[in-house]
Backbone of each chain as ProteinMPNN parsed JSONL, in Angstrom:
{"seq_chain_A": "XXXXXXXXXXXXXXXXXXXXXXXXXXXXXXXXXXXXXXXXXXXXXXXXXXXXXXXXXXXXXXXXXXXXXXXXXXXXXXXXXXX", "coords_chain_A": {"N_chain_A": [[-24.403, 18.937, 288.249], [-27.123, 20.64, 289.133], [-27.861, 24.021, 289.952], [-28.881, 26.725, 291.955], [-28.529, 29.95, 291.329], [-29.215, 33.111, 293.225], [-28.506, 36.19, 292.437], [-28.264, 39.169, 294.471], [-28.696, 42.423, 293.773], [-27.709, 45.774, 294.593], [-27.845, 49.448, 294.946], [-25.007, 51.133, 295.368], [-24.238, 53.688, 298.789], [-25.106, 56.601, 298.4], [-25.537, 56.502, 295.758], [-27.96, 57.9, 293.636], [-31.524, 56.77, 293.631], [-33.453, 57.062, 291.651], [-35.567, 55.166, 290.507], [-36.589, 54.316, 293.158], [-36.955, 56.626, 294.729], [-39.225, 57.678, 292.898], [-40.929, 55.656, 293.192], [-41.429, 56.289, 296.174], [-42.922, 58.511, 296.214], [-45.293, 58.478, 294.551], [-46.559, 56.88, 295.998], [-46.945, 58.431, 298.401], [-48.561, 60.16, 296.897], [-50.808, 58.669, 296.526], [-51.666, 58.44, 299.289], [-50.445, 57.105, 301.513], [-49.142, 57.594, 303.65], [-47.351, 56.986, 305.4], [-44.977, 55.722, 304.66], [-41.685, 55.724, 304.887], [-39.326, 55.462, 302.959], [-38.155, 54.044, 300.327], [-36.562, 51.632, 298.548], [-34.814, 50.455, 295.385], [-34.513, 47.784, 294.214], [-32.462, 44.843, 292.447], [-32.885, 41.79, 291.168], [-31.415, 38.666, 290.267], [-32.593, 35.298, 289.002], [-30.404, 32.718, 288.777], [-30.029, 29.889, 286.813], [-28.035, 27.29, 286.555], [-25.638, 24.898, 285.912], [-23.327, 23.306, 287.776], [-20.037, 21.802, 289.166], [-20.081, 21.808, 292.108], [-21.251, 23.741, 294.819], [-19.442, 25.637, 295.28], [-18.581, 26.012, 293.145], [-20.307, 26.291, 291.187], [-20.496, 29.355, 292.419], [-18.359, 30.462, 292.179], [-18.687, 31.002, 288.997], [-20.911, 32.44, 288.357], [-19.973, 34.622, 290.732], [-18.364, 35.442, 288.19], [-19.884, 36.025, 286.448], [-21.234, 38.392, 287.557], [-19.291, 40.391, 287.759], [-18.616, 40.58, 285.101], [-21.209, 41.28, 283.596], [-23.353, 41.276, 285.105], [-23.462, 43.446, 286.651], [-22.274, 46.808, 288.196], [-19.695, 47.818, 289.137], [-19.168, 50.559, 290.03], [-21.387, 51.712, 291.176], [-23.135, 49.724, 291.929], [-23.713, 47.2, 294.604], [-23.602, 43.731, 295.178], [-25.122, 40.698, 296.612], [-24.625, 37.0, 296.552], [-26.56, 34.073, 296.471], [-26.209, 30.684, 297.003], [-27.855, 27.68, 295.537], [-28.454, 24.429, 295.672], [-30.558, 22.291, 293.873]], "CA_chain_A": [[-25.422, 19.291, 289.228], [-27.805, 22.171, 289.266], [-28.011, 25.14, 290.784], [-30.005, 28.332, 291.55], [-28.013, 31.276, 292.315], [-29.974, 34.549, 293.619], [-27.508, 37.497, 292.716], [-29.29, 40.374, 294.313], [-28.271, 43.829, 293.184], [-28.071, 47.177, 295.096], [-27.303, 50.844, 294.868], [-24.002, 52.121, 296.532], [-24.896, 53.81, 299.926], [-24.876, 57.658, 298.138], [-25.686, 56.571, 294.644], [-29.16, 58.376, 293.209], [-32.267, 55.663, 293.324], [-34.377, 57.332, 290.932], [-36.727, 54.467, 290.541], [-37.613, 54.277, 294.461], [-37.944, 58.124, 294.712], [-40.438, 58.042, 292.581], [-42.097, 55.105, 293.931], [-41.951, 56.773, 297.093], [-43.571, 60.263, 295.546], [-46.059, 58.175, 293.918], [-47.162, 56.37, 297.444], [-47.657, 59.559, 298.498], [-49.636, 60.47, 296.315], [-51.882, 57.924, 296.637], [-51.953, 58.393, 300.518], [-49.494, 55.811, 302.202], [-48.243, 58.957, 304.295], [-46.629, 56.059, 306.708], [-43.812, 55.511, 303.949], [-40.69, 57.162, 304.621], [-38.241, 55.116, 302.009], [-38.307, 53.036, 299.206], [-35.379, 51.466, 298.025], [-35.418, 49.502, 294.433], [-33.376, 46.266, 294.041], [-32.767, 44.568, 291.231], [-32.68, 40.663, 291.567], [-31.652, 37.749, 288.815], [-32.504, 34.025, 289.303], [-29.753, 32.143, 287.632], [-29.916, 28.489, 286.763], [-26.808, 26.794, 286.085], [-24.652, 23.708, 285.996], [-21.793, 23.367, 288.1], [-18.947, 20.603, 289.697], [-20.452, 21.647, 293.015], [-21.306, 24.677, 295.285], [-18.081, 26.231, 295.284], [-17.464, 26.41, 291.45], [-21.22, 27.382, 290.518], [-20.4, 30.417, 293.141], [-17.402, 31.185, 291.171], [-18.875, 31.662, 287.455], [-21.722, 33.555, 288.983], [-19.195, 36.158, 290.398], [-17.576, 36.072, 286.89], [-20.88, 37.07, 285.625], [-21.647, 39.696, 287.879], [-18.027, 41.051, 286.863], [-18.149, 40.879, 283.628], [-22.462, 41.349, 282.771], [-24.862, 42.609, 286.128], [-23.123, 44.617, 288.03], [-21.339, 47.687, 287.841], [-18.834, 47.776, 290.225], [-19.014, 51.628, 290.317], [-22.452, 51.864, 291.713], [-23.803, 48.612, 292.581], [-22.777, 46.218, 295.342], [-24.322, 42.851, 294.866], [-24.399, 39.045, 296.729], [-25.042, 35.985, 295.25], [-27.109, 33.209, 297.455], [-26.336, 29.509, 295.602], [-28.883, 26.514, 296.44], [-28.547, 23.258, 295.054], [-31.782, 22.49, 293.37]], "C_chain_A": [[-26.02, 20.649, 288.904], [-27.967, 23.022, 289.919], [-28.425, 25.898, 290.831], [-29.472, 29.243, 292.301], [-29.031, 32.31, 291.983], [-28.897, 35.468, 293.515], [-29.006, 39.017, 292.741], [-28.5, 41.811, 294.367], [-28.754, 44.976, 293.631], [-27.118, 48.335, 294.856], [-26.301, 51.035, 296.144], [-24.998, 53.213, 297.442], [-24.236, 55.479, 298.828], [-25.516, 57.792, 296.613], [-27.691, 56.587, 294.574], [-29.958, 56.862, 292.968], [-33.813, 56.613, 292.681], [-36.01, 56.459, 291.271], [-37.584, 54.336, 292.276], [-37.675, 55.697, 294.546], [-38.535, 57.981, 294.633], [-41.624, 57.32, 292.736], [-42.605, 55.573, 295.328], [-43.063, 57.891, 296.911], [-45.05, 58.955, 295.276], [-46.699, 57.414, 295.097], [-47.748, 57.543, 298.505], [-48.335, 60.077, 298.201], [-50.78, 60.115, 296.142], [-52.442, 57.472, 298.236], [-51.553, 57.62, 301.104], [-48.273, 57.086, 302.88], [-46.95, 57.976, 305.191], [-45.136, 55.6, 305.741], [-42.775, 56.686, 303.845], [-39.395, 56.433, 304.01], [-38.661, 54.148, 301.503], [-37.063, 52.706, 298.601], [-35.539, 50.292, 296.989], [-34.024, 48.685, 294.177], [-33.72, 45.474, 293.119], [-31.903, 42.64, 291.822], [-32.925, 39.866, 290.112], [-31.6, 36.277, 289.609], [-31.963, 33.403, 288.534], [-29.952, 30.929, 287.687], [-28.721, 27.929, 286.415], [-26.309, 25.458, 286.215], [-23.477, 23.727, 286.656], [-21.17, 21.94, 288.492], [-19.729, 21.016, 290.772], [-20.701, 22.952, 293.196], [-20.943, 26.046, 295.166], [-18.325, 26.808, 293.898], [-19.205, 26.671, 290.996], [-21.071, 29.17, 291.181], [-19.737, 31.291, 292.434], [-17.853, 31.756, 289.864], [-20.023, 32.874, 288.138], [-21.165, 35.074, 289.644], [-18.658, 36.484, 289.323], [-18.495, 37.061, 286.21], [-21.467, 38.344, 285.934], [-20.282, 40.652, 287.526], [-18.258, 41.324, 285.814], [-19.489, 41.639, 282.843], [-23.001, 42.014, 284.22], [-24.374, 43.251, 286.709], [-22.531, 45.833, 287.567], [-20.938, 48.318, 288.889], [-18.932, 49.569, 290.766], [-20.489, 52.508, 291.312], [-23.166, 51.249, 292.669], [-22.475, 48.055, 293.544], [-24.084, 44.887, 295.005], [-23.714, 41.505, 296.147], [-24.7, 38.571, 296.38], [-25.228, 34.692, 296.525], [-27.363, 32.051, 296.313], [-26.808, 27.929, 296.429], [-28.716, 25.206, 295.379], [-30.236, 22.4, 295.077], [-31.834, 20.197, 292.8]], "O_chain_A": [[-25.376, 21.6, 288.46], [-28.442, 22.588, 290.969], [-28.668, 26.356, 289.715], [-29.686, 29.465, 293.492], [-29.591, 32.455, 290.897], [-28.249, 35.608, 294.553], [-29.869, 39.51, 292.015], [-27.65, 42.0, 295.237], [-29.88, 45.378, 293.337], [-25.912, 48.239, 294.626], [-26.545, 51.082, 297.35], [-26.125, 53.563, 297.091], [-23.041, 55.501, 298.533], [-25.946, 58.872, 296.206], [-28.485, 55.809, 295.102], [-29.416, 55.939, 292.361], [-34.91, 56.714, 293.232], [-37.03, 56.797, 291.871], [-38.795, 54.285, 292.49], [-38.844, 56.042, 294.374], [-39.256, 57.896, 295.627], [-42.788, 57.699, 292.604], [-43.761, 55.407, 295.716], [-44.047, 57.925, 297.65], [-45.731, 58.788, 296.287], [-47.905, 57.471, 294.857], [-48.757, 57.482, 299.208], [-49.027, 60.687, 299.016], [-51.708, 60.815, 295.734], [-53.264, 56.59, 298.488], [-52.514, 56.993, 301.552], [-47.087, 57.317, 302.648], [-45.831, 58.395, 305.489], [-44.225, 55.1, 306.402], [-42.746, 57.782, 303.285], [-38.333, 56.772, 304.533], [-39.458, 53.372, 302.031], [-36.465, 53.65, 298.086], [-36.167, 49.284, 297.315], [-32.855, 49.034, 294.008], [-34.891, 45.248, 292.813], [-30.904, 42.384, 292.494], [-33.787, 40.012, 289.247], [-30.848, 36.041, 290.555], [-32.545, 33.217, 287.465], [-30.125, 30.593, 288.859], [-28.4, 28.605, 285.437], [-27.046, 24.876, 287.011], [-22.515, 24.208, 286.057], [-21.795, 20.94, 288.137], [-20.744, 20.372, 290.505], [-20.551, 23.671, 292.208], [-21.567, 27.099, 295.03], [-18.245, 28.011, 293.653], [-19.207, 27.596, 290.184], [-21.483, 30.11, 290.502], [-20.078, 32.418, 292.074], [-17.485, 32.89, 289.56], [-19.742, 34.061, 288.307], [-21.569, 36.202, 289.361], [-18.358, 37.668, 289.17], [-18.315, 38.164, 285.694], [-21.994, 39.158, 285.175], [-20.5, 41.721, 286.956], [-18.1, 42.496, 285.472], [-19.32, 42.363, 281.862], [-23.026, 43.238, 284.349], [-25.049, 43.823, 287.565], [-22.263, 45.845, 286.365], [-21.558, 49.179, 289.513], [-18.744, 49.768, 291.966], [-20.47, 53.585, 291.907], [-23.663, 51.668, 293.714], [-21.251, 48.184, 293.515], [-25.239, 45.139, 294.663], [-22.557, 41.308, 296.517], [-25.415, 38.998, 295.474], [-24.335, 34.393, 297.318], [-28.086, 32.077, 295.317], [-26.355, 27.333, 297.406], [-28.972, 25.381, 294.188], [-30.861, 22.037, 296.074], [-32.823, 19.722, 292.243]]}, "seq_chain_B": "XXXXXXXXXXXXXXXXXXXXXXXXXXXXXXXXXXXXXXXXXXXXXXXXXXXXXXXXXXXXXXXXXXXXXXXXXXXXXXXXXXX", "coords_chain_B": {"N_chain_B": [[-44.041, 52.497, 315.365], [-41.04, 51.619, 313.197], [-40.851, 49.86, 310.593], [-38.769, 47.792, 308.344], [-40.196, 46.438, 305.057], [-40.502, 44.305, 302.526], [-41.171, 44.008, 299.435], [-41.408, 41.105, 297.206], [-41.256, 41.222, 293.885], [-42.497, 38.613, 291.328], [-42.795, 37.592, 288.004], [-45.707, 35.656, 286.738], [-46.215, 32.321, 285.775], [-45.612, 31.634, 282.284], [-45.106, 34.095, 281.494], [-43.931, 36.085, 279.424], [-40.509, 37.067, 279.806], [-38.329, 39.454, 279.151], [-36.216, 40.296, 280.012], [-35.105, 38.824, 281.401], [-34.262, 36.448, 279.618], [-32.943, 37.983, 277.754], [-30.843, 38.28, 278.835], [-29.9, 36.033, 279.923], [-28.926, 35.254, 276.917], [-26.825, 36.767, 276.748], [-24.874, 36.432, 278.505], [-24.4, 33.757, 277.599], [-23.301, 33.883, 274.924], [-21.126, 35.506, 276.297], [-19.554, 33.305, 276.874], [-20.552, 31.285, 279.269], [-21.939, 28.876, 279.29], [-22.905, 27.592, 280.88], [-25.347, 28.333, 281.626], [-28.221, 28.097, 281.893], [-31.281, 29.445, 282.381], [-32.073, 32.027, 283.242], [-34.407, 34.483, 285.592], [-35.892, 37.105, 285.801], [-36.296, 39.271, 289.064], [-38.126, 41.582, 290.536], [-37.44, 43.617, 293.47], [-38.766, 45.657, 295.966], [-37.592, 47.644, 298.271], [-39.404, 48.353, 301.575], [-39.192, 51.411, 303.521], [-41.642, 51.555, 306.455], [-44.148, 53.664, 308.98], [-45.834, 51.567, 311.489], [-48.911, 50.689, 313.589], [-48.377, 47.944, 314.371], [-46.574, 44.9, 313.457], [-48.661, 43.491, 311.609], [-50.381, 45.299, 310.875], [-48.551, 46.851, 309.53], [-47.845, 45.01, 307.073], [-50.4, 44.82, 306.437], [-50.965, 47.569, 305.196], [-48.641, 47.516, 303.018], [-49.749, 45.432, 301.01], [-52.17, 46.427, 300.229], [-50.346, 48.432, 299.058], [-49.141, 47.315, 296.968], [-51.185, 46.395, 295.856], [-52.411, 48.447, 294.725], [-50.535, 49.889, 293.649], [-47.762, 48.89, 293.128], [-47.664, 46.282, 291.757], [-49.097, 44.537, 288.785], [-51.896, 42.577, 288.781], [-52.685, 40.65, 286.385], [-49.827, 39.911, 285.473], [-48.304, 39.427, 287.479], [-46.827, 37.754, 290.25], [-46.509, 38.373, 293.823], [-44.614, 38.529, 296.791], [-44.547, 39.239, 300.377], [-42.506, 40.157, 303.063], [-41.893, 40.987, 306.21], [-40.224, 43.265, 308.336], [-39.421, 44.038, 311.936], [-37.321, 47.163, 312.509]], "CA_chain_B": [[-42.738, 51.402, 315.151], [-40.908, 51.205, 311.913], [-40.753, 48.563, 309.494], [-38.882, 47.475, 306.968], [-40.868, 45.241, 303.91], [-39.756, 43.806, 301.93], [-41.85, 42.899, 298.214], [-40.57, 40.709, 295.85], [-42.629, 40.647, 292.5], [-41.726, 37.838, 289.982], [-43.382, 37.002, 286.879], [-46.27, 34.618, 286.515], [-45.618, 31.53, 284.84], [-46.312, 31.812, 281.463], [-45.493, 35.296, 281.451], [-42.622, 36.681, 279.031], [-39.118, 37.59, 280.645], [-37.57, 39.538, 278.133], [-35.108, 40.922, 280.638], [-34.254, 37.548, 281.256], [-34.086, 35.933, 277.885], [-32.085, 38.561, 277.03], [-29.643, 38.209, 280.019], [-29.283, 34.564, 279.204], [-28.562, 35.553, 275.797], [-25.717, 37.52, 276.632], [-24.314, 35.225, 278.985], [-24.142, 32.523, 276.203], [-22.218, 35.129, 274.141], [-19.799, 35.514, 276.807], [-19.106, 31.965, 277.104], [-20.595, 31.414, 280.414], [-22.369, 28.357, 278.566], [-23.777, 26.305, 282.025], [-26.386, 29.011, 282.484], [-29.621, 27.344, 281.666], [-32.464, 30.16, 283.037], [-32.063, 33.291, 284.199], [-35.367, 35.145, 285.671], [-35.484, 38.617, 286.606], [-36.957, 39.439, 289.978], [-37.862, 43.128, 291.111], [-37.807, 43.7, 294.587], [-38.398, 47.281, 296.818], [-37.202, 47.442, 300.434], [-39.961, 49.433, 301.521], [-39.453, 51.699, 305.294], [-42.895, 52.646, 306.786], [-44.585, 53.308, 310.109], [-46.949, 51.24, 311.522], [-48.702, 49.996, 314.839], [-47.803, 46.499, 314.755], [-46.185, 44.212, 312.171], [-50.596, 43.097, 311.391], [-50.734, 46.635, 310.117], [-47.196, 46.904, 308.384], [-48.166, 44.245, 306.213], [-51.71, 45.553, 305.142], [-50.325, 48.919, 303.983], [-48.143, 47.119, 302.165], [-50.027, 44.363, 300.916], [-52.555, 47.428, 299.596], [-49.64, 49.098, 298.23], [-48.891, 45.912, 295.946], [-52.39, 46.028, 294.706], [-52.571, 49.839, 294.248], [-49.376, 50.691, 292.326], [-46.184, 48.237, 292.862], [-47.685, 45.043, 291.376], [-49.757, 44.262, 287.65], [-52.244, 41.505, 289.101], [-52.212, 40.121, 285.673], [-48.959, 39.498, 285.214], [-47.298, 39.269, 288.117], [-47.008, 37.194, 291.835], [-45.479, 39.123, 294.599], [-44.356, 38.165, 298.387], [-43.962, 40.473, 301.496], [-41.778, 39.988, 303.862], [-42.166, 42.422, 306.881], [-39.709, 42.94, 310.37], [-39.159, 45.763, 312.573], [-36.091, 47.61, 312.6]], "C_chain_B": [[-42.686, 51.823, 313.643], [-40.588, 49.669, 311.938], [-40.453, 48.66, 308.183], [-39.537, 46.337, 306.28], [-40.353, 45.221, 303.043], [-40.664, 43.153, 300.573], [-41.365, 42.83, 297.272], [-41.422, 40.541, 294.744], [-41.564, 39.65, 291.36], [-43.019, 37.919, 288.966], [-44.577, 36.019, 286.93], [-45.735, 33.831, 285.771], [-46.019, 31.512, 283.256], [-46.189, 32.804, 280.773], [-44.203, 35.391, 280.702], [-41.905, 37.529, 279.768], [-38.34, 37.706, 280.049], [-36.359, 39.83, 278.358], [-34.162, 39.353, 281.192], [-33.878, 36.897, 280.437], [-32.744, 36.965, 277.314], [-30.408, 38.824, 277.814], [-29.035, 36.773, 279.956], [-28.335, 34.523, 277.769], [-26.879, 36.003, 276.01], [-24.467, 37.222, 277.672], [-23.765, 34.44, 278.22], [-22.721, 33.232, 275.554], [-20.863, 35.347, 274.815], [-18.831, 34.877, 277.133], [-19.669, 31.331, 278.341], [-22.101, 30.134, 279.555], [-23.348, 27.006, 279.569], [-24.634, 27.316, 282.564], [-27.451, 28.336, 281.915], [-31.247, 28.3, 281.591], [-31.555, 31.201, 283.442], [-33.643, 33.724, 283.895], [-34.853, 36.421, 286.259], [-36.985, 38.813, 287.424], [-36.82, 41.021, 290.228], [-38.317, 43.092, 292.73], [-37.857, 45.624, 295.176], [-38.563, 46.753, 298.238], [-38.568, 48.678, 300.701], [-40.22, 50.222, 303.752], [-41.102, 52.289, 305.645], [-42.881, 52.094, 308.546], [-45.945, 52.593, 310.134], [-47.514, 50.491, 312.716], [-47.922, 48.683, 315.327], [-47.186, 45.727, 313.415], [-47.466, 43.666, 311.151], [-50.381, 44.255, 310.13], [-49.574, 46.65, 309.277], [-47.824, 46.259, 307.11], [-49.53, 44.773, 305.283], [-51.482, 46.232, 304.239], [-49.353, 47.724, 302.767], [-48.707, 46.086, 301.079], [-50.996, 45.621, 299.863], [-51.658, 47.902, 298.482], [-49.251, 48.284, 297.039], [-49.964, 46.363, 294.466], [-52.963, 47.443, 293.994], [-51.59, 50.659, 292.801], [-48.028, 49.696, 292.342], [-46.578, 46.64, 291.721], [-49.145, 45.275, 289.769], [-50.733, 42.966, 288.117], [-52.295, 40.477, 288.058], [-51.071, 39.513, 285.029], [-47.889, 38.943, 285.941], [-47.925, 38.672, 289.859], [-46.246, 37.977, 292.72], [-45.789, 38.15, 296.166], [-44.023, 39.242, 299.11], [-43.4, 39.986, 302.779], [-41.83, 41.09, 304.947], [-41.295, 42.311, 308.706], [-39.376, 44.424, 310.64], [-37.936, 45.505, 312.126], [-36.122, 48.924, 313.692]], "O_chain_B": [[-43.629, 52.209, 312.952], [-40.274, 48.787, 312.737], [-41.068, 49.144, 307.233], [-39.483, 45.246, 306.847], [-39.646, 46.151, 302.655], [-40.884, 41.941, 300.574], [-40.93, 43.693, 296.509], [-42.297, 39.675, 294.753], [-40.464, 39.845, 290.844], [-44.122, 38.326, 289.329], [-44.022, 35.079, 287.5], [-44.833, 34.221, 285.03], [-47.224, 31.27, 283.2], [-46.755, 32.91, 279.685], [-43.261, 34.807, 281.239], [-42.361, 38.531, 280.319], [-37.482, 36.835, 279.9], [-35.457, 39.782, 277.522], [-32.967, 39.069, 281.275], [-32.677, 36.682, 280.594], [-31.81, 36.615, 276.592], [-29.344, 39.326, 277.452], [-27.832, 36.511, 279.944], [-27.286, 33.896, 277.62], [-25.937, 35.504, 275.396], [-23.343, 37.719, 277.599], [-22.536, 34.422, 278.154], [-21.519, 33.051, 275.747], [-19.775, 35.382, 274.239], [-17.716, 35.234, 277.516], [-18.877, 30.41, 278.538], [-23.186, 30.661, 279.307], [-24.05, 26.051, 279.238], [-24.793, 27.361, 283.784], [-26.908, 27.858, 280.919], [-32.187, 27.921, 280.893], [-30.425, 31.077, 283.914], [-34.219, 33.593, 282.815], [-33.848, 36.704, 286.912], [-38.14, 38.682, 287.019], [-35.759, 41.641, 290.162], [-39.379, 42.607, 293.12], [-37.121, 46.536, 294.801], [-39.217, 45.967, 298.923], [-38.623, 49.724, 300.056], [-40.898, 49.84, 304.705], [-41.597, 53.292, 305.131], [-42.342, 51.181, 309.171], [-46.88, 52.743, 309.348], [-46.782, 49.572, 313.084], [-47.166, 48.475, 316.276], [-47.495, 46.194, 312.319], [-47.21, 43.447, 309.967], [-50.266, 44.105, 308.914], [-49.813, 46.394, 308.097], [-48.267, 46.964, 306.204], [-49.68, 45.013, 304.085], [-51.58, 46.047, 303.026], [-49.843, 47.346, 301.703], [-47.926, 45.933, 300.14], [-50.556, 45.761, 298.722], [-51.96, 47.857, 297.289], [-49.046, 48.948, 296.022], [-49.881, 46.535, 293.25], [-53.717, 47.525, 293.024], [-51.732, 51.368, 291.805], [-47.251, 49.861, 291.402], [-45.702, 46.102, 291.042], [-50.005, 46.149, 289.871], [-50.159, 41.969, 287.678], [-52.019, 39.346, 288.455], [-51.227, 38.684, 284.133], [-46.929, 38.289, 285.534], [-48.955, 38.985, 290.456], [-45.144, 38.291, 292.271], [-46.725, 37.426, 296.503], [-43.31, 40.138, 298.658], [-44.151, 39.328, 303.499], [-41.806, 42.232, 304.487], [-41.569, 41.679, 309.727], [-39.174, 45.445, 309.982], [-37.427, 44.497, 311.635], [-35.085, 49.53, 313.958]]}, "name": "protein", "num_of_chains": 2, "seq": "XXXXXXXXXXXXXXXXXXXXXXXXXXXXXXXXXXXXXXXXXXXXXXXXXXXXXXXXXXXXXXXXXXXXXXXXXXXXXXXXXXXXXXXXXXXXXXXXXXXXXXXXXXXXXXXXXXXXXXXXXXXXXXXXXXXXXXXXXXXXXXXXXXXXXXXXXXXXXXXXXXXXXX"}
């Protein structure tokens, strides 16, 4: 069966978000005074094969273990739709 | 009122996803051999003020077409609720 997990990927609550800073700065700059945060999230659409629900859920946390995440920064979840 | 928005930009179709291609890639490599697709999605949470959720959305919808989004290359969605 197929599947489409959404693992979406965010910054620990303390950890530096460079990239929205400077989208914020840069909204400012272009007069969008009404913006007071920007926060940048990083999102992968996986496709996969699994036995069911359950067990595409599972490799998908393997992969954020082992490949997108980094446990020291990021927190991530993973939303899995049968396609 | 605030509001958070919420825009997701993906890719057009058609459009090279090297960040994906290359995230598939390295998947494969790891053994993780029932991935099929991966896309990479960028999203920003974005806080602003604004009279009504009408208005939330404009600014933002502006802000897309000003500096967060490539109209050539890319589709985006906004999502918009108080908080």
């Amino acid at each position: 069966m197929l599947f489409k997990a959404r693992v979406e990927i965010r910054l620990k609550k303390g950890i530096a978000d460079p990239e929205g800073v400077n989208t914020l700065k840069a909204l400012h700059l272009l007069g969008f005074d009404s913006v007071k945060e920007v926060k940048s999230v990083k999102v992968f659409d996986i496709f996969l094969e699994g036995k069911n629900e359950e067990n595409a859920r599972r490799q998908v946390e393997k992969m954020c273990q082992r490949l997108l995440t980094n446990p020291v920064i990021h927190l991530y979840n993973i939303e899995v739709n049968k396609i």
